[in-house]
VMD Tcl script that builds the backbone (N, CA, C; Angstrom):
set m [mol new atoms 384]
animate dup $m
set s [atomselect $m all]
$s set {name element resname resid chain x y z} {
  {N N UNK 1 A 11.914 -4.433 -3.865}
  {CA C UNK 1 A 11.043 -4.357 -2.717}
  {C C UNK 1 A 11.504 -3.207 -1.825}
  {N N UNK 2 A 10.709 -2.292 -0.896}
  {CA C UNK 2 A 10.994 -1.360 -0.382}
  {C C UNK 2 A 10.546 -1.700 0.913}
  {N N UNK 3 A 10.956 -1.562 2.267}
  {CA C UNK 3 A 10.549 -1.770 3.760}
  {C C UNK 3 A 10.513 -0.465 4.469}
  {N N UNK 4 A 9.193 -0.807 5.333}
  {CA C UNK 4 A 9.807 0.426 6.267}
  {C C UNK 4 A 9.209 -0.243 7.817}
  {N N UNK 5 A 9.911 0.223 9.292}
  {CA C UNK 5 A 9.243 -0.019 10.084}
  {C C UNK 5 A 8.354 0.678 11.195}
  {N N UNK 6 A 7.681 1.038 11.659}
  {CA C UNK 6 A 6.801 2.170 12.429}
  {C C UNK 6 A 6.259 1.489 13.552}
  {N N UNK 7 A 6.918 2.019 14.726}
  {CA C UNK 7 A 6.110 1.226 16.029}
  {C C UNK 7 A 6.000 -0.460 16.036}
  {N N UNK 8 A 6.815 -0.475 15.519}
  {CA C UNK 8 A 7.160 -2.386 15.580}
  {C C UNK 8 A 6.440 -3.295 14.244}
  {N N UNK 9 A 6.155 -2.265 13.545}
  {CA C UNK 9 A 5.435 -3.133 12.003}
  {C C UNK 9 A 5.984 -2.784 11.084}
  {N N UNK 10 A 6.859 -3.664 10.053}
  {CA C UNK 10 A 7.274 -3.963 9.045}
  {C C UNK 10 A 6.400 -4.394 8.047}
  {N N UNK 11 A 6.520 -2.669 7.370}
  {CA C UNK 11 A 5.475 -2.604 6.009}
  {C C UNK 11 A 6.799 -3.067 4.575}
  {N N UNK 12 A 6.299 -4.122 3.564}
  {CA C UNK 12 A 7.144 -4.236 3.027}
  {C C UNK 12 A 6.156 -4.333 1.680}
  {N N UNK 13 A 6.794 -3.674 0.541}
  {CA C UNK 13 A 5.868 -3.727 -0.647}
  {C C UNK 13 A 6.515 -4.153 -1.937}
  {N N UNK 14 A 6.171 -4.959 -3.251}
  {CA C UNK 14 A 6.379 -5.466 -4.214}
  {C C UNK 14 A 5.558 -4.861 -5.346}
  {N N UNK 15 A 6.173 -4.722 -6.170}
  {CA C UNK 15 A 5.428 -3.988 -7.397}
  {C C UNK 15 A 5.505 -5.183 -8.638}
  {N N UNK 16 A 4.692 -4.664 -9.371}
  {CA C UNK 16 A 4.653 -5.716 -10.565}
  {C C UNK 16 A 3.363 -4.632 -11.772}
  {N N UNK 17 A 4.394 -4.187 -12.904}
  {CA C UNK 17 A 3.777 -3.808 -13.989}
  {C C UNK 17 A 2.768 -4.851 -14.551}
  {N N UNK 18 A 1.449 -4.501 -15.056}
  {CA C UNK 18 A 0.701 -5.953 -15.522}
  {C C UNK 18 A 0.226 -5.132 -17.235}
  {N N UNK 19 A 0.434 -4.566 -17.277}
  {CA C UNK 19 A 0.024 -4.160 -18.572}
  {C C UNK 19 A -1.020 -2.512 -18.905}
  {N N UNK 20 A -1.509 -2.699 -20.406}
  {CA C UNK 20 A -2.359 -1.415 -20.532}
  {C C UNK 20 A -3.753 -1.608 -20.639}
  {N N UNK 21 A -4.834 -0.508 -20.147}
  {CA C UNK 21 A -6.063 -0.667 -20.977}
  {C C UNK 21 A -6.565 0.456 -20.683}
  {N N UNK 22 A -8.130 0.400 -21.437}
  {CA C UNK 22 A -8.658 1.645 -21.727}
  {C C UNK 22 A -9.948 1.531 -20.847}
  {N N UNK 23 A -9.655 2.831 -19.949}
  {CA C UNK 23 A -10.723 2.616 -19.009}
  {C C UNK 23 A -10.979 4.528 -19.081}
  {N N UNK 24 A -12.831 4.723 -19.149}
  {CA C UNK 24 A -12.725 5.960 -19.323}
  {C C UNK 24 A -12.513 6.310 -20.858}
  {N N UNK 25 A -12.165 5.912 -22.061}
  {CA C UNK 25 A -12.063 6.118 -23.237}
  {C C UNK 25 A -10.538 6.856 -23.164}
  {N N UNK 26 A -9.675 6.090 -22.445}
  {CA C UNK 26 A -8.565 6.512 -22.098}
  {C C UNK 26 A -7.008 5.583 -22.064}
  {N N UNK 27 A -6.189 5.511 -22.354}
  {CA C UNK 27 A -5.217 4.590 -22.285}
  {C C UNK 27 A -4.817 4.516 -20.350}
  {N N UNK 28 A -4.609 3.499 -20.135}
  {CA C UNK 28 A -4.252 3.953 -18.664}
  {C C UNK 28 A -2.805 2.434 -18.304}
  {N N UNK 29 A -2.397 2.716 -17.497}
  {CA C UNK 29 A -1.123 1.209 -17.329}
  {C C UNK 29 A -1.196 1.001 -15.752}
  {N N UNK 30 A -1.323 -0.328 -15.827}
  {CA C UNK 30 A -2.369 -1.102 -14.832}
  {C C UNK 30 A -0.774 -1.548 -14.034}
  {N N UNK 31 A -0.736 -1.686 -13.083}
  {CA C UNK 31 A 0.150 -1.947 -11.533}
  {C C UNK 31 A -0.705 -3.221 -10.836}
  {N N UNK 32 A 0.429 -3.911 -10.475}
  {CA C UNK 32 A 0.168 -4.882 -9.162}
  {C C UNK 32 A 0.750 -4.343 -8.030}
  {N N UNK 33 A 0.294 -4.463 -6.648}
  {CA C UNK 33 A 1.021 -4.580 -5.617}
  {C C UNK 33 A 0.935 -5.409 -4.616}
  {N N UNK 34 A 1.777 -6.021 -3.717}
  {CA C UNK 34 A 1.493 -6.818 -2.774}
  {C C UNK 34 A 2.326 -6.256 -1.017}
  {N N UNK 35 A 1.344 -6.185 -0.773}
  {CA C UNK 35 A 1.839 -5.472 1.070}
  {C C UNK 35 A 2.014 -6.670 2.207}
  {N N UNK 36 A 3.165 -6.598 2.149}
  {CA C UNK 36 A 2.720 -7.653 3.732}
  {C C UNK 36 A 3.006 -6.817 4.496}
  {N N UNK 37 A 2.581 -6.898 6.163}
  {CA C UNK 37 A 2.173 -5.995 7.347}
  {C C UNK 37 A 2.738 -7.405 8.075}
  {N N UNK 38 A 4.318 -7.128 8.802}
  {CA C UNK 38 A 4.459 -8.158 10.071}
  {C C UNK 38 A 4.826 -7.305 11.022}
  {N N UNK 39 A 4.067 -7.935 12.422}
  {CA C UNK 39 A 4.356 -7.553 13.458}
  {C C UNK 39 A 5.481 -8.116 14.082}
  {N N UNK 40 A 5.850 -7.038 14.391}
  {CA C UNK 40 A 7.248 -7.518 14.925}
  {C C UNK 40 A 7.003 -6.710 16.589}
  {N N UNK 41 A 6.118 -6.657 16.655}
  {CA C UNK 41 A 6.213 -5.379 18.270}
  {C C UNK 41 A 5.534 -7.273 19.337}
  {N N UNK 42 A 5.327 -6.579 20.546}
  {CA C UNK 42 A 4.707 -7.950 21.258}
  {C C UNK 42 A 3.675 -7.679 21.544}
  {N N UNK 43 A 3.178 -7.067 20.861}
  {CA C UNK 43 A 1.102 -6.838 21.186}
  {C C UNK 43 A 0.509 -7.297 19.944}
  {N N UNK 44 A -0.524 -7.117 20.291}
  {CA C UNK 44 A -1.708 -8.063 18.728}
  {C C UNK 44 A -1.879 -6.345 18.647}
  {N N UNK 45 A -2.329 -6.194 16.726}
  {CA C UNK 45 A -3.133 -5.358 16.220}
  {C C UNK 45 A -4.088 -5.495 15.539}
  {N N UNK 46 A -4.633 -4.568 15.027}
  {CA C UNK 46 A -5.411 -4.240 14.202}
  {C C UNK 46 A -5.761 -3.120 13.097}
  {N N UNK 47 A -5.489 -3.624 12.014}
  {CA C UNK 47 A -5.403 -2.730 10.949}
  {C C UNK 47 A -7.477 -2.151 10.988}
  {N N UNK 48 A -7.365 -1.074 11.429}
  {CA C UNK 48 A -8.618 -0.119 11.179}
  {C C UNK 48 A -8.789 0.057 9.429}
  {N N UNK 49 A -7.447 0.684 9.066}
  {CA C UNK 49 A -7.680 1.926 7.863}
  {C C UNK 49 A -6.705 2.196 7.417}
  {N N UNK 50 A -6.958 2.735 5.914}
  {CA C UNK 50 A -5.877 3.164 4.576}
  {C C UNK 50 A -6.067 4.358 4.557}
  {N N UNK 51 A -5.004 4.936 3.718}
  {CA C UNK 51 A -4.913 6.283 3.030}
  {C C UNK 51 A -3.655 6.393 2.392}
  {N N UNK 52 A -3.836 6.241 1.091}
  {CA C UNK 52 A -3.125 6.445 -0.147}
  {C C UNK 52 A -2.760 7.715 -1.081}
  {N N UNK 53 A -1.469 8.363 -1.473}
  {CA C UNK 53 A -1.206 9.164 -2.298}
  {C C UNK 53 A -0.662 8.404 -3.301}
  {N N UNK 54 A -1.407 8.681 -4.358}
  {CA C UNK 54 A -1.268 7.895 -5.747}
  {C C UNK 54 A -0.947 9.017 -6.772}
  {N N UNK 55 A 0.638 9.316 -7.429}
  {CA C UNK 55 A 1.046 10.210 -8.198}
  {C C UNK 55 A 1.457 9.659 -9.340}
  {N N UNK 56 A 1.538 10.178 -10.480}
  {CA C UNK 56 A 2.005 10.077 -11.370}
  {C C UNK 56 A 2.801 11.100 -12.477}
  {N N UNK 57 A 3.612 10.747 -13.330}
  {CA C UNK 57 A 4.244 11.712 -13.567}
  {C C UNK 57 A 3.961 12.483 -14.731}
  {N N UNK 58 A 2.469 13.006 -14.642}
  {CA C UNK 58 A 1.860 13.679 -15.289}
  {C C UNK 58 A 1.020 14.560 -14.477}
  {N N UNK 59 A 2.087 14.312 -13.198}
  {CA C UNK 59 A 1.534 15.273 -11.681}
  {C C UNK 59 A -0.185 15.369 -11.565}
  {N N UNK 60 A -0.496 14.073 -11.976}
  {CA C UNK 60 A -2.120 13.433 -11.023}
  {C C UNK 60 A -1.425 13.145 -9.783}
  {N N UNK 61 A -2.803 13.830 -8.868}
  {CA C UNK 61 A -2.886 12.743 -7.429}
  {C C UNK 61 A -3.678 12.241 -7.385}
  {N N UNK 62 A -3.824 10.697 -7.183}
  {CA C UNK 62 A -5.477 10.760 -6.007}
  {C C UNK 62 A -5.273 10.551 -4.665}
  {N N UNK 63 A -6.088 10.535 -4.087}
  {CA C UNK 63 A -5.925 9.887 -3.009}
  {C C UNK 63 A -6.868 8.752 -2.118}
  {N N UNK 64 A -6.755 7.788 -2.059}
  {CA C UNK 64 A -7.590 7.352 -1.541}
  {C C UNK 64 A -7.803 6.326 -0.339}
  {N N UNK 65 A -9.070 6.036 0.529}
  {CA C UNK 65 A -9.153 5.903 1.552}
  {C C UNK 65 A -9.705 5.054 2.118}
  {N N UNK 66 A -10.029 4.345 3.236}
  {CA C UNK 66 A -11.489 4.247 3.356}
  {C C UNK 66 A -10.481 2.543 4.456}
  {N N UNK 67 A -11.989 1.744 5.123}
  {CA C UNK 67 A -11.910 0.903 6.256}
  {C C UNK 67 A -10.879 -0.354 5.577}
  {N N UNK 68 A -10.168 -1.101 6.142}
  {CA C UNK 68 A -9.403 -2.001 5.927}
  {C C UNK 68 A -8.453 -1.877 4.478}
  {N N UNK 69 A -8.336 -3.165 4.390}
  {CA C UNK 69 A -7.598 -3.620 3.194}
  {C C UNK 69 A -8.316 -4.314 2.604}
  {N N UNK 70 A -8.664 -4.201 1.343}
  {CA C UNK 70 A -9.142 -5.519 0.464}
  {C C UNK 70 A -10.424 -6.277 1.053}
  {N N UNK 71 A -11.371 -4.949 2.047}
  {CA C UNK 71 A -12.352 -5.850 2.575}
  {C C UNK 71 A -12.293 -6.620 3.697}
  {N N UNK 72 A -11.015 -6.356 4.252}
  {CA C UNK 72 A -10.473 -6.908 6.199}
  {C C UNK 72 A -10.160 -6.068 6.817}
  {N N UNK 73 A -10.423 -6.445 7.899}
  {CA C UNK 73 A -9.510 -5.571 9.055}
  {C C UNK 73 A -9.109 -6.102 9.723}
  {N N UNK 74 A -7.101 -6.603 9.367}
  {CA C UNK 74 A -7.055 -7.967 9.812}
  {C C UNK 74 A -6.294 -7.848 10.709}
  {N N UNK 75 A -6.549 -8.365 12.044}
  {CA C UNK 75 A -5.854 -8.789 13.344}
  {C C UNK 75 A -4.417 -9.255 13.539}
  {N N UNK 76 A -3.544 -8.575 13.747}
  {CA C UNK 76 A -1.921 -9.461 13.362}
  {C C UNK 76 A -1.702 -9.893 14.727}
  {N N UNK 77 A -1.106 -10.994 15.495}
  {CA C UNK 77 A -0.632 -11.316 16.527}
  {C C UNK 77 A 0.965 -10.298 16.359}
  {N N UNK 78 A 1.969 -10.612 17.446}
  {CA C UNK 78 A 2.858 -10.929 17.483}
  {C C UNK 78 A 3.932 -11.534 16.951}
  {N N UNK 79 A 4.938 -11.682 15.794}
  {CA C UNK 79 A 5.608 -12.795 14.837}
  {C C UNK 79 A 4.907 -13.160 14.005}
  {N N UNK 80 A 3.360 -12.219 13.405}
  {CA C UNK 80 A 2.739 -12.989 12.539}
  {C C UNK 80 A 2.695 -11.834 11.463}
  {N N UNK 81 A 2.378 -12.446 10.412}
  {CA C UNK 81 A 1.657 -11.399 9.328}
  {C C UNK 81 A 1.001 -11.147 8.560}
  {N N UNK 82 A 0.303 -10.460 7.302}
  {CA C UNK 82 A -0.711 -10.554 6.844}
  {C C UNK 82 A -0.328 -9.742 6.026}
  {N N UNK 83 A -1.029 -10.456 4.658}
  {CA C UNK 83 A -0.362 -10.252 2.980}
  {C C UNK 83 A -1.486 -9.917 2.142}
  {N N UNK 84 A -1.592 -8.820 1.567}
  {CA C UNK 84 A -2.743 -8.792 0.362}
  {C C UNK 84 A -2.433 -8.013 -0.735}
  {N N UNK 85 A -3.107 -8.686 -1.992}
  {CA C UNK 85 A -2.440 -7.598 -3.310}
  {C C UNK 85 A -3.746 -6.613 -3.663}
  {N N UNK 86 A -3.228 -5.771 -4.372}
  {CA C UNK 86 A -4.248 -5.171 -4.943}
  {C C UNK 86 A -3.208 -4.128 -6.580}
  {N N UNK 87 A -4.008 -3.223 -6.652}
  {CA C UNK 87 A -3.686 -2.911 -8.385}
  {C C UNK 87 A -4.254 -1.218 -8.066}
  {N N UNK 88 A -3.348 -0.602 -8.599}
  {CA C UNK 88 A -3.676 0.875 -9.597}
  {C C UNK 88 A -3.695 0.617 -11.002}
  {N N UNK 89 A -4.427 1.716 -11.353}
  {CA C UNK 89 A -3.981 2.674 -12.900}
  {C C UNK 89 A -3.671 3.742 -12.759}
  {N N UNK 90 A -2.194 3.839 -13.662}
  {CA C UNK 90 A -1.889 5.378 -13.574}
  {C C UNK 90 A -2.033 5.742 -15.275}
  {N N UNK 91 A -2.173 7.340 -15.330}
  {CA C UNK 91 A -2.515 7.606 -17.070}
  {C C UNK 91 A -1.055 7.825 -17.636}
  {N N UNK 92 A 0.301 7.558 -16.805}
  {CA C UNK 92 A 1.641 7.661 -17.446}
  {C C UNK 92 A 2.269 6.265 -17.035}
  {N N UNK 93 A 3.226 6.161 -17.509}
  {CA C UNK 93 A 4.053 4.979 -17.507}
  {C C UNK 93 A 4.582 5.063 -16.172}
  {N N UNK 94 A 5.042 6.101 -15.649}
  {CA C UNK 94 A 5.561 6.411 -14.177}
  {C C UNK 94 A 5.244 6.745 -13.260}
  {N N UNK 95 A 4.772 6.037 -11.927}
  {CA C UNK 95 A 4.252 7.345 -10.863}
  {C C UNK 95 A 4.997 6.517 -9.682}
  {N N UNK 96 A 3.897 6.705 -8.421}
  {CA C UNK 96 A 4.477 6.089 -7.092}
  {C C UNK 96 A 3.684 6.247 -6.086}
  {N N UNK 97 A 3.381 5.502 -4.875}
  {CA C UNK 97 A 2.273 5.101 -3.809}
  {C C UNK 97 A 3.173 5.576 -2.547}
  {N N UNK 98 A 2.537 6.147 -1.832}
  {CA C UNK 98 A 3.064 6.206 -0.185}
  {C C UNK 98 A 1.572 6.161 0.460}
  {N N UNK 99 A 1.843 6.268 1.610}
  {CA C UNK 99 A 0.537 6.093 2.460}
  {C C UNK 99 A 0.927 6.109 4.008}
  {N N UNK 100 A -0.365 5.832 4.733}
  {CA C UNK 100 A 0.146 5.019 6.197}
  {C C UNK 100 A -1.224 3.881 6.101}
  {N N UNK 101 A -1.237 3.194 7.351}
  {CA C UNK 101 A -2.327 2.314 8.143}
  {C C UNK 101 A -2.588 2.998 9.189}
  {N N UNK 102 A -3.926 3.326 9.453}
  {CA C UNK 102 A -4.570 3.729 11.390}
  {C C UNK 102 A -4.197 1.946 11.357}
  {N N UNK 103 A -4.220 1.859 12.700}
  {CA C UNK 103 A -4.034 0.981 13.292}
  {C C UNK 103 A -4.515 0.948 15.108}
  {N N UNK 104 A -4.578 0.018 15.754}
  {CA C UNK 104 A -5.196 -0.414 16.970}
  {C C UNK 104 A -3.959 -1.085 17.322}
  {N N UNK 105 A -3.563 -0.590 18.791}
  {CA C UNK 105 A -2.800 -1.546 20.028}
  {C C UNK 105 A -3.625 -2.256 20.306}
  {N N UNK 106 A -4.007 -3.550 20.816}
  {CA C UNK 106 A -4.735 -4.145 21.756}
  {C C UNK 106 A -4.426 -4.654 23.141}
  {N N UNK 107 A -3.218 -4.233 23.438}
  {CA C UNK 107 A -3.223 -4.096 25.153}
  {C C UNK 107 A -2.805 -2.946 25.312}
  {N N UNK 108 A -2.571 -1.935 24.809}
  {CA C UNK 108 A -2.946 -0.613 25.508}
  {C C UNK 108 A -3.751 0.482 25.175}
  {N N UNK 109 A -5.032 -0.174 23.879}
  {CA C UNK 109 A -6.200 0.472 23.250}
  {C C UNK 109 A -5.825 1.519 22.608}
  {N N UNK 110 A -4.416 1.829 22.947}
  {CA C UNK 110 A -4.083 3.326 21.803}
  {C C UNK 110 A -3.999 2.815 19.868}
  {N N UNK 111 A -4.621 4.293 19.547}
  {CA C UNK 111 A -4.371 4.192 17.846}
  {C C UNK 111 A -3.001 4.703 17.465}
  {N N UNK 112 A -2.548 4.188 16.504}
  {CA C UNK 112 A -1.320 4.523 15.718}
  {C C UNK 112 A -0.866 4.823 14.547}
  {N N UNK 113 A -0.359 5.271 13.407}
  {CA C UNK 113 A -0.038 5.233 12.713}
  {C C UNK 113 A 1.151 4.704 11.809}
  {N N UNK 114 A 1.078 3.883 10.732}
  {CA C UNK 114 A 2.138 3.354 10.302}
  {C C UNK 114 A 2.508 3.215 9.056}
  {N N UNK 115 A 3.550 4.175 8.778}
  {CA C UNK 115 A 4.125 4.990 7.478}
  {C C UNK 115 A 4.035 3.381 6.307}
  {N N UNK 116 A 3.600 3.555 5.402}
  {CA C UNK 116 A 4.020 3.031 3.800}
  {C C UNK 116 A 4.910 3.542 3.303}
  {N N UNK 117 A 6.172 2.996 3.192}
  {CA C UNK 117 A 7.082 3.573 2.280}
  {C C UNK 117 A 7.058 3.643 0.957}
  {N N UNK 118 A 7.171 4.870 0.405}
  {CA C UNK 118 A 7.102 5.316 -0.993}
  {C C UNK 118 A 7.547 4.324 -2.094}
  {N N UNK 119 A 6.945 3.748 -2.660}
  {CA C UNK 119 A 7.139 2.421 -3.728}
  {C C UNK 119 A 6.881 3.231 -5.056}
  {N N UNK 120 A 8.012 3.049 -6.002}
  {CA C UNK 120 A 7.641 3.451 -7.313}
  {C C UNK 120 A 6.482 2.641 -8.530}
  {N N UNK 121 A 6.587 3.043 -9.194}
  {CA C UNK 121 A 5.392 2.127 -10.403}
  {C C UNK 121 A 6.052 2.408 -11.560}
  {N N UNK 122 A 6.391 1.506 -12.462}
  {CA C UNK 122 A 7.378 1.877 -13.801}
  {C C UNK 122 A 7.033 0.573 -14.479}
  {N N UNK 123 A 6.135 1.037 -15.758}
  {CA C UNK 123 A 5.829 0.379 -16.940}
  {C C UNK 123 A 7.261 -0.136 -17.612}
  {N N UNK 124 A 6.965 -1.620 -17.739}
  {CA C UNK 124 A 8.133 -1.955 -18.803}
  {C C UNK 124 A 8.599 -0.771 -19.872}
  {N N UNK 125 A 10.064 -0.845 -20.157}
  {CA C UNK 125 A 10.657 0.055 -20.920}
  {C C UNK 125 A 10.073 1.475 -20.621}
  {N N UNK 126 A 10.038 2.003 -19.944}
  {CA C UNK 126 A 9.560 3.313 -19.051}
  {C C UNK 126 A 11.040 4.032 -19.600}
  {N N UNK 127 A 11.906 3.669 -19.316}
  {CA C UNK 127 A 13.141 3.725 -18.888}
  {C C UNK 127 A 14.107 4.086 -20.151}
  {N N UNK 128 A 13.450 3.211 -21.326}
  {CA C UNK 128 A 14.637 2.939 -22.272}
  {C C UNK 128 A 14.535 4.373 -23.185}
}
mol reanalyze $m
mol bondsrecalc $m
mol representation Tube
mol addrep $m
């Protein structure tokens, strides 16, 4: 697991290889991930927005973007947090995710940003 913290939120991420398939007429190796987002600052937020660098070591990027997580834009209190998985394909056995969250203060209406720490992706026996 890898952590990082930015303006009082503890981004923490879990990886999990799930296997191969052919998407595109292509071999590709499928990733789990799971993010929890706790607030640790004393204001409520709000996760606005993503943006993802998705590499692999066949030096693809993508990148990608767009409103919430998984279809929320979920409100964290104070001491609370909020957990969701989701999945890549990369076309090599090896790559790795960084990113940030826009994000919302809600008692002092300012936006923020909050770093994803760089999490690797490594297919079983990648390695051997």
């Amino acid at each position: 697991m890898v952590q990082q913290v930015t303006n009082g939120i503890r981004i923490s991420v879990e990886t999990n290889f799930i296997g191969t398939s052919y998407h595109d007429d292509r071999l590709h190796f499928a990733f789990n991930y799971e993010v929890t987002i706790e607030n640790q600052s004393n204001d409520s937020v709000q996760l606005l927005s993503r943006y993802w660098n998705i590499f692999d070591s066949l030096n693809h990027i993508s990148i990608v973007e767009g409103a919430g997580v998984v279809g929320q834009k979920p409100i964290i209190k104070p001491s609370e947090t909020h957990a969701y998985k989701s999945h890549c394909l990369l076309t090599s056995t090896m790559g790795a995710m960084s990113g940030f969250y826009n994000m919302v203060n809600f008692t002092t209406t300012k936006a923020f940003k909050v770093q994803i720490p760089t999490f690797q992706l490594l297919a079983s026996g990648a390695l051997n």
